[in-house]
N, C-alpha and C positions, 0 to 999 in steps of 0.2 A: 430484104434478104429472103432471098427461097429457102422452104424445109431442105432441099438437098445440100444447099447450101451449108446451115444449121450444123445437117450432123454433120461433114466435112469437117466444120471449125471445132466440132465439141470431140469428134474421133482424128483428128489427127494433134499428137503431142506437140506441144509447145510448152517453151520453157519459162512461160510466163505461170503454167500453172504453180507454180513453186512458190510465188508470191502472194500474200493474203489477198490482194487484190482482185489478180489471176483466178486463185482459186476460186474464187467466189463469183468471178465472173464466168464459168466452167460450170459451176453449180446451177447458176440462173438460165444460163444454156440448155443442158439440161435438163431442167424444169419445163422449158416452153416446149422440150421437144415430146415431153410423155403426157401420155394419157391421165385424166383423175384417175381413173381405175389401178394403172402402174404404181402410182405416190401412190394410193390405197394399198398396192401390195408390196411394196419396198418398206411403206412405215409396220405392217406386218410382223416382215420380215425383219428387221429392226429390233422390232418389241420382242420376238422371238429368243433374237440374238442375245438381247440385255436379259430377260429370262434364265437364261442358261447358262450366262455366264454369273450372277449375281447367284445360283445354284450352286455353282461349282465351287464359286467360290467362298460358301459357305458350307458346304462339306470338306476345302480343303482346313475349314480354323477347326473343324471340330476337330478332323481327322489328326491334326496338328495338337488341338488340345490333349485330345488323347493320348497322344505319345509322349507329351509334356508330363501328365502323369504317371507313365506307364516309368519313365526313364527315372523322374523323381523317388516314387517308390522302390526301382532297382537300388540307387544309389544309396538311400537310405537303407537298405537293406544289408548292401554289402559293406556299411558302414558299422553296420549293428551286429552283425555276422561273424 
């Protein structure tokens, strides 16, 4: 199977991707068609992504904590009030 071939089968949808199979075999596709370079910059990108979001989502518990207290103290307040 030719490179042109390759991307063909990996850029045109099929509905086999849907299945664990499929998808995996989409994946290995691919993989033969990039460069090391590319998998070097996609796992990057990647590590990036889980960065930022494993950030966020530990500004949203604080942010969360905090209001958890902020509210507790109201209602205590306008309990005692």
């Amino acid at each position: 199977m030719s490179k042109k071939e390759l991307r063909k089968l990996c850029t045109t949808p099929d509905w086999r991707w849907g299945t664990f199979e499929g998808a995996e075999l989409h994946t290995l596709l691919l993989g033969l068609l990039c460069t090391f370079r590319e998998k070097l910059e996609w796992l990057e990108e990647a590590e990036t992504l889980t960065l930022r979001l494993r950030a966020s989502r530990e500004k949203r518990k604080a942010e969360g904590a905090g209001r958890t207290t902020e509210s507790k103290s109201k209602k205590q307040n306008a309990e005692n009030g």
